[in-house]
Each structure stands twice: as structure tokens, then as C-alpha cells.
C-alpha positions as CSV (number, residue, x, y, z in Angstrom):
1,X,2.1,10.9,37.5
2,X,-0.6,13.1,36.3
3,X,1.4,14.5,33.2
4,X,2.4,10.3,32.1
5,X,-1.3,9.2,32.5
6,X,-2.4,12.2,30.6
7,X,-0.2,11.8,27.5
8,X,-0.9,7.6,27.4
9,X,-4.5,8.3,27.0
10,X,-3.6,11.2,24.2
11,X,-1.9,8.7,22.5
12,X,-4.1,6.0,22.9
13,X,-6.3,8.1,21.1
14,X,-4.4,9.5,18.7
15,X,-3.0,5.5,18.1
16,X,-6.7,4.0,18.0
17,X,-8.0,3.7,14.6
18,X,-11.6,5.2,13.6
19,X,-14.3,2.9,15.1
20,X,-15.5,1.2,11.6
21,X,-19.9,1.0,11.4
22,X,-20.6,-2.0,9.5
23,X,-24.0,-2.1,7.3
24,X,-25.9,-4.5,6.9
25,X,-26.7,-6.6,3.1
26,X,-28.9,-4.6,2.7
27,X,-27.5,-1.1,3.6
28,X,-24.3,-2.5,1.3
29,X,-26.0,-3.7,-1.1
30,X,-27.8,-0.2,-1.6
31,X,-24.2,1.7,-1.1
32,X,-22.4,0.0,-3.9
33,X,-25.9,0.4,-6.1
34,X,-25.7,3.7,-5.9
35,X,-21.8,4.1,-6.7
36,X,-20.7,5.6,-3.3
37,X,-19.0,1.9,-2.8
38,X,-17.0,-0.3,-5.0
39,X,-18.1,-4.1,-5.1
40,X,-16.8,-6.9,-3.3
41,X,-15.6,-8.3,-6.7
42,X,-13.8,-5.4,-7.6
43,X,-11.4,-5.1,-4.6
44,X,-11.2,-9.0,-4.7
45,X,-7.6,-8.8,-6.3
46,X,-6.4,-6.5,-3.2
47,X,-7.4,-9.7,-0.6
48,X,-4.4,-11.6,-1.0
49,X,-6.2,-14.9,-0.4
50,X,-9.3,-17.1,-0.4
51,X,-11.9,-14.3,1.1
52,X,-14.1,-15.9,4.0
53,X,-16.1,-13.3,5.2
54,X,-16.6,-9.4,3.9
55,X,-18.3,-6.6,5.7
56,X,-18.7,-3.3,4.0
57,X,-18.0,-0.5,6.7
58,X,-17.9,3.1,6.8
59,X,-14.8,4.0,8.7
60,X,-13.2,7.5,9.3
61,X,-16.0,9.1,6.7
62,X,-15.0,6.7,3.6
63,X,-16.1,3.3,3.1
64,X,-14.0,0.3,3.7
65,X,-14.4,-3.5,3.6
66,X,-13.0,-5.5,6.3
67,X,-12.2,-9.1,5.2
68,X,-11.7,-12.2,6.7
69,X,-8.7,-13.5,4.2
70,X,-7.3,-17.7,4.7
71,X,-3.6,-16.6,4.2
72,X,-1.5,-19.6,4.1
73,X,-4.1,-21.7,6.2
74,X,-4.7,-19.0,9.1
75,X,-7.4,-16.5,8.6
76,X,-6.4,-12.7,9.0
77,X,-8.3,-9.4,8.8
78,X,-7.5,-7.4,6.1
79,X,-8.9,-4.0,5.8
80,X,-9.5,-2.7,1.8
81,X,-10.4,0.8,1.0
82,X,-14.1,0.3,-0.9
83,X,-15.1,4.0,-1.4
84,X,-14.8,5.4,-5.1
């Protein structure tokens, strides 16, 4: 029993992605200023729909934006790689 709860928790680890720390406007709006980020309007084309909401994150030591994307009349998150 030991050995099975042992090796779900390694791969619940292994599974889970890298918690993502959002910034706030200004934080983002400081990142992309100084080139470590790309802009919102440059990763626009890799939504895939109407954009609702974007937050610039830094996840797993690169920067990412997580959108909230209307797809076909249901919103869906949509993570987009953001660093440069």
C-alpha cells in the first residue's frame, strides 16, 4: 500500500505543471519594457480567438501569458509562451 501511495504522489508531482506567479500591470508592463517579455499584441495571433482576459506569468523560469480565449462561444484558458 505504501509502495502505490508513494508512486501516485511521485507522479502527481511529476504530472503537475509549474505553479505560474502572475505580475501585476505594472510588474508586466515593466517586463515587456525592458524586453525580457514579448507584448500582448505580439502573441495575439497564437490566441486562436477573441482574447477576454491576459495575465503575464512567470512559470517554470520563462515568462508566459495565460489567456482567457471565447472559442466558439465558450471561454477557454490558453497558455502562450511570452518570453523572448
Amino acid at each position: 500500500m505504501k509502495k502505490k501511495l508513494g508512486l501516485l504522489i511521485l507522479f502527481l508531482l511529476v504530472a503537475a505543471p509549474a505553479e505560474a506567479a502572475c505580475l501585476s500591470q505594472g510588474q508586466a508592463r515593466q517586463v515587456v519594457a525592458s524586453g525580457q517579455a514579448k507584448s500582448l499584441g505580439s502573441v495575439r495571433g497564437q490566441a486562436g480567438g477573441e482574447i477576454v482576459k491576459a495575465q503575464l506569468c512567470k512559470q517554470g523560469g520563462r515568462y508566459v501569458y495565460r489567456l482567457q480565449v471565447l472559442v466558439n462561444g465558450k471561454v477557454r484558458t490558453k497558455v502562450v509562451n511570452a518570453s523572448r
